[in-house]
C-alpha positions in Angstrom: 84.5 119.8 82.7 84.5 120.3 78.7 86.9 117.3 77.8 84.2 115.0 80.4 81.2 116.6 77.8 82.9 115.9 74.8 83.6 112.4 75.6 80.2 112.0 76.9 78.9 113.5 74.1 81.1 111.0 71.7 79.2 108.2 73.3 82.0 107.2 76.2 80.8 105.6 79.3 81.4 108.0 82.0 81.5 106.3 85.5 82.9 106.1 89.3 84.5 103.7 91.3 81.1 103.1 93.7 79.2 103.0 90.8 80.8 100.0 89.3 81.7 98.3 92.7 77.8 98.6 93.5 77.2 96.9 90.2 79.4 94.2 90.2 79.5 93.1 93.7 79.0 89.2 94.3 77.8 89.9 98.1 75.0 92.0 100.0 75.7 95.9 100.2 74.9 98.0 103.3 74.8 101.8 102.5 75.4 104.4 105.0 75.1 108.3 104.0 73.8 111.2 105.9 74.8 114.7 107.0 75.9 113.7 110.1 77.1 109.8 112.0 77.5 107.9 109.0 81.0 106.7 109.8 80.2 105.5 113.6 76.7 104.0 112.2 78.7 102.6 109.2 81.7 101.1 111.8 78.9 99.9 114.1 77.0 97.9 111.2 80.4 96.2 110.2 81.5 95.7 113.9 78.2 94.3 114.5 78.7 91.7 111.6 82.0 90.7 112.2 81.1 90.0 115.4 78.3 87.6 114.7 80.9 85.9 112.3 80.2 87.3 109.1 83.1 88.2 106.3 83.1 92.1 105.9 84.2 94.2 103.7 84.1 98.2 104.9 85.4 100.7 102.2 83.5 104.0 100.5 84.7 107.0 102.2 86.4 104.7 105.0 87.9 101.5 104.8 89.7 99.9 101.9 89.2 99.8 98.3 86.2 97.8 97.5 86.3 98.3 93.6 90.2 96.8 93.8 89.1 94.0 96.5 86.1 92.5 94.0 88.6 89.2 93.7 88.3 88.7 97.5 84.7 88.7 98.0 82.4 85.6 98.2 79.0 85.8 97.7 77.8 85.2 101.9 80.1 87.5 102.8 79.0 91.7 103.3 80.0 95.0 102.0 79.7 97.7 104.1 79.8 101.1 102.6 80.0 104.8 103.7 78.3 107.3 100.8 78.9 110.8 101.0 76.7 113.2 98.4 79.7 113.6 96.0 79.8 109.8 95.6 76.4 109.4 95.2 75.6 112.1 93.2 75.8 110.6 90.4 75.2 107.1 91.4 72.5 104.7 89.5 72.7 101.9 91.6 71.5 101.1 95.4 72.7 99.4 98.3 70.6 96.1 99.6 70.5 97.8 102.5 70.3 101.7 102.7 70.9 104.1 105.6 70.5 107.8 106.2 70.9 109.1 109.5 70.0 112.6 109.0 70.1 115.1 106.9 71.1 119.1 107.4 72.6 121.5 105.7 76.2 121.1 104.6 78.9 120.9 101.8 76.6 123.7 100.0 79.8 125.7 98.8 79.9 122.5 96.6 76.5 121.4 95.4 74.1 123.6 93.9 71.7 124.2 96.3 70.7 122.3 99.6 67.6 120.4 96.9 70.6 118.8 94.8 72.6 117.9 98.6 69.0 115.9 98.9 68.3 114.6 95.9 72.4 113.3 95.2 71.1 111.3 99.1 68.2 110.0 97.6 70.5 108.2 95.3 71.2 105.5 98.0 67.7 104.4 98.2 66.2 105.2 94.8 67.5 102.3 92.8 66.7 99.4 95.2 65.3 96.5 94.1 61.1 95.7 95.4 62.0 94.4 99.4 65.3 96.4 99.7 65.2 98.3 102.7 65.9 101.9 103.9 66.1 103.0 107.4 65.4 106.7 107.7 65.9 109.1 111.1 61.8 109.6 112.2 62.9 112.7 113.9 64.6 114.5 111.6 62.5 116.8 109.2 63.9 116.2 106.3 64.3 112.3 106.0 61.2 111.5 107.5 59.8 113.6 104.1 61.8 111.7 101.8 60.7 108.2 103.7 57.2 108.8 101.6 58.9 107.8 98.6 60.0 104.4 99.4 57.8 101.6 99.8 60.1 99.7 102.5 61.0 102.2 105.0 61.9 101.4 108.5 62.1 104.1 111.1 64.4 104.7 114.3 64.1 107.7 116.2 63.9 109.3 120.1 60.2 107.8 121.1 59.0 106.7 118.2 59.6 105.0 114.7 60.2 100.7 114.4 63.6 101.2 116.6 62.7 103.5 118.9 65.4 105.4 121.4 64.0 105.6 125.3 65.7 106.7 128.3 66.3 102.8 129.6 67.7 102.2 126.0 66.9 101.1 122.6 63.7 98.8 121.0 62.1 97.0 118.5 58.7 97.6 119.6 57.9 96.9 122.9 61.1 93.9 122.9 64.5 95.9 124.3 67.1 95.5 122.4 70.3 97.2 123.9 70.2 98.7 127.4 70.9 102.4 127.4 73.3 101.8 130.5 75.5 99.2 128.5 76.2 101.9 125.6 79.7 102.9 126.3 79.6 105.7 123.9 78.1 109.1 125.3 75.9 111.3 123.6 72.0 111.3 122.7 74.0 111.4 119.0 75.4 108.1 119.1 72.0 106.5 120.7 70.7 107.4 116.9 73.8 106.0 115.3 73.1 102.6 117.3 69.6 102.7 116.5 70.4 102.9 112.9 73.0 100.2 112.9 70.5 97.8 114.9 67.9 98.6 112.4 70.0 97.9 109.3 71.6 94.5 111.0 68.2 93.3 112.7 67.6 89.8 112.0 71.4 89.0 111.0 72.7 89.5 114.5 71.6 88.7 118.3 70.7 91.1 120.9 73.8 89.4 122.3 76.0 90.5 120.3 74.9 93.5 120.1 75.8 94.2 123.7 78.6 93.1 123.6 79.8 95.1 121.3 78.1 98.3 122.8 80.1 97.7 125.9 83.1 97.7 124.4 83.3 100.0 121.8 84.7 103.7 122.6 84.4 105.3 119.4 86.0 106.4 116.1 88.9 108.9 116.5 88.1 112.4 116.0 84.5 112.0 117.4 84.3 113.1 121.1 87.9 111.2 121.2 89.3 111.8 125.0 92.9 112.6 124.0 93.9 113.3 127.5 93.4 114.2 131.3 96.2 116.9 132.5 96.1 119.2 135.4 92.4 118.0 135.9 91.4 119.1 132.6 89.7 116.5 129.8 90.9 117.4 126.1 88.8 116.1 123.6 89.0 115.6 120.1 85.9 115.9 117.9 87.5 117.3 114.6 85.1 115.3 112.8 82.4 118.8 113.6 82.4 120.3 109.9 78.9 121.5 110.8 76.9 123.1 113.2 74.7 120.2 113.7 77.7 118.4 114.8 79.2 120.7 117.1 75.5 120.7 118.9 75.4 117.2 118.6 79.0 116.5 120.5 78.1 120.0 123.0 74.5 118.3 123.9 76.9 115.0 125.2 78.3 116.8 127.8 76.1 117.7 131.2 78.3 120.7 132.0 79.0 123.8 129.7 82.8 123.3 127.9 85.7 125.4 126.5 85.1 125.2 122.5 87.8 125.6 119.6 85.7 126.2 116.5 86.2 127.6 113.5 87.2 126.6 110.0 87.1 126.5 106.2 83.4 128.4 105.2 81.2 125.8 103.6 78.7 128.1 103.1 76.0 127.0 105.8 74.1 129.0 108.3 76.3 129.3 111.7 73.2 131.1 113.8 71.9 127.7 115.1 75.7 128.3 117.3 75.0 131.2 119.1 71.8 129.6 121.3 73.9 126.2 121.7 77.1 128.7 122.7 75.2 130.6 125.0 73.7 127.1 126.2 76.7 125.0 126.5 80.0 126.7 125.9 82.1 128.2 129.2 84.5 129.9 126.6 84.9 129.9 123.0 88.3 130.0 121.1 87.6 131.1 117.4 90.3 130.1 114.7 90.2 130.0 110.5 87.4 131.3 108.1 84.9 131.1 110.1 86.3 132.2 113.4 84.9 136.4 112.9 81.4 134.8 111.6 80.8 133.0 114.5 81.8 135.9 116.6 79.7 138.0 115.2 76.6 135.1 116.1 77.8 135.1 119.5 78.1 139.3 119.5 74.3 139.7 118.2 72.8 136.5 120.9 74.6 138.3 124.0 77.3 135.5 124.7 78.5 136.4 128.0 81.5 133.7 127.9 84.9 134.1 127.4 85.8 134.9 123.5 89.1 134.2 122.0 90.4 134.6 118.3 93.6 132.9 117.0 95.6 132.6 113.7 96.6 128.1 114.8 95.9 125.5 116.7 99.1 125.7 118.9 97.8 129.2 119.9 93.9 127.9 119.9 94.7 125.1 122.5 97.0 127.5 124.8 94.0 130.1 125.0 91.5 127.3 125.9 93.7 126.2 128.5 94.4 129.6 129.8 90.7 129.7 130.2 89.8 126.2 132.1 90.2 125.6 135.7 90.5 121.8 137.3 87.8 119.8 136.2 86.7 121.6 132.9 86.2 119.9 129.7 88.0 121.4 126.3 86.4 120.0 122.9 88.2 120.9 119.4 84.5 120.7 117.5 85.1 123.4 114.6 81.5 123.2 113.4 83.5 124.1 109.8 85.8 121.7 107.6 89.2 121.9 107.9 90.9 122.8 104.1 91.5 126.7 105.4 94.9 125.4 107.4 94.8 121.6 107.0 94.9 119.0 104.3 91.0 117.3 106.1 89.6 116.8 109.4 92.1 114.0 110.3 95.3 116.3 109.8 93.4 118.7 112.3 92.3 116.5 115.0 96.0 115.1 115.1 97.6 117.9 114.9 95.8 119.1 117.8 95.9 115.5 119.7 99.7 116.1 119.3 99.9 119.8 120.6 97.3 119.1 123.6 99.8 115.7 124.5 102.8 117.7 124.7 101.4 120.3 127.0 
């Protein structure tokens, strides 16, 4: 932007809103970014909290306004904040606490290339103070890279790293923390998202509690979100999938292939990783918005055998999915694609469709 330039150039101080909540926060800071999970970690972290009695705070990309709520906040008390790239792209202060839970391919229609969507990431971590920790995803490629750079890293991951995921449920070496069968959340997804939020709370919160919360909680709307059971058919809502990774991620959950409505604004990422977990885990596959013929054309070149429908709404998408289950099938909205094509975000979308799929 020229008129940004020129002031910058005229010596003004050019800011954001995380930036200067970051530096003038009286209380510790827990950052959450990632690709993928960072709003169910970053709810889990301040659910955690509150329930061991702590004061918190949850704002960023969810949440209130921290920057406006500085007033309100002692110094025992805890901020919890969600980071997405654009926020931190230009950040120059870190978290106490840093998360990332992963790290893929995505809003690449925005940043430069998929080295600036890392290196805006690295901004959670890169400022911290000697101590400060990080907790970094051991089994993803890219994190696990970046971990070499920080000099506090703690590691959660399936089998391995400090908070490791294993079938009977999550640990701190060889102590269990949270029993895999107490998790009320389903998905191999949300076993990392709990393994990060233990790993950023460990040592403020009891094993107790965190059971107690993991038997309770069902979720964040618009993540595997069961709208509705009619005529023997689940509906879920899981408009939160602007990505591949978590449309594979929400399709891995289920033990059972499932009608999928996918499709959406094009971002710009690679959809071939869809046609092997289509072929894999989809029954049928209605196709709506930008993406809808690219996607098709993934399924067309892997051989998808499944049912294939293309539609110009949702009102249209969710009649066609029903038109293809029988009693007992599962149907998942999980676009793998963000939502700006027809909607205003990802919320307007899932309710939208939460609305049509309740009045059927």
């Amino acid at each position: 932007m020229p008129k940004l330039q020129e002031a910058k150039e005229k010596g003004v101080y050019l800011t954001t809103e995380m930036q200067e909540f970051l530096s003038l926060c009286p209380c510790k800071t827990v950052g959450v970014t990632g690709s993928d999970g960072k709003t169910t970690t970053t709810t889990l972290i301040a659910k955690l909290l509150e329930l061991e009695g702590y004061t918190v705070h949850l704002g960023g990309n969810i949440g209130k306004n921290l920057f406006a709520s500085l007033d309100n906040i002692k110094p025992d008390d805890y901020a919890i904040v969600e980071l997405s790239s654009f926020q931190l792209m230009k950040m120059q202060t870190s978290p106490n606490i840093a998360v990332i839970t992963n790290l893929s391919p995505n809003h690449l229609d925005w940043h430069r290339d998929m080295d600036e969507y890392i290196e805006a990431k690295c901004n959670i971590f890169k400022y911290q103070a000697p101590g400060e920790k990080c907790i970094f995803n051991a089994t993803n490629t890219i994190t696990k890279s970046i971990a070499e750079t920080h000099k506090n890293a703690v590691f959660f991951g399936k089998g391995e790293g400090d908070f490791s995921i294993r079938p009977d449920g999550i640990y701190k070496g060889n102590e269990l923390i949270l029993a895999d069968s107490d998790i009320l959340l389903r998905g191999a997804h949300n076993r990392e998202n709990y393994a990060a939020a233990i790993a950023a709370t460990y040592g403020l919160v009891s094993n107790e509690t965190i059971t107690k919360l993991a038997k309770s909680f069902g979720g964040v709307e618009h993540r595997i979100e069961l709208v509705r059971i009619h005529k023997n058919i689940s509906y879920y809502n899981s408009s939160i999938d602007s990505s591949p990774s978590r449309t594979k991620a929400a399709l891995e959950s289920f033990d059972k292939k499932v009608i999928v409505i996918a499709g959406g604004y094009d971002k710009n990422i690679p959809l071939d990783p869809l046609g092997d977990l289509f072929c894999r885990k989809a029954k049928a596959v209605v196709l709506m918005g930008n993406t809808g013929p690219k996607i098709k054309a993934v399924l067309e070149k892997c051989g998808y055998t499944g049912e294939i429908a293309e539609v110009k709404d949702m009102e249209n998408a969710v009649n066609a999915a029903t038109k293809f289950a029988i009693a007992g099938d599962d149907i998942i909205l999980s676009p793998a694609a963000a939502s700006f094509d027809l909607f205003k975000n990802f919320m307007e979308r899932g309710n939208i469709y939460k609305k049509i799929v309740n009045e059927l």
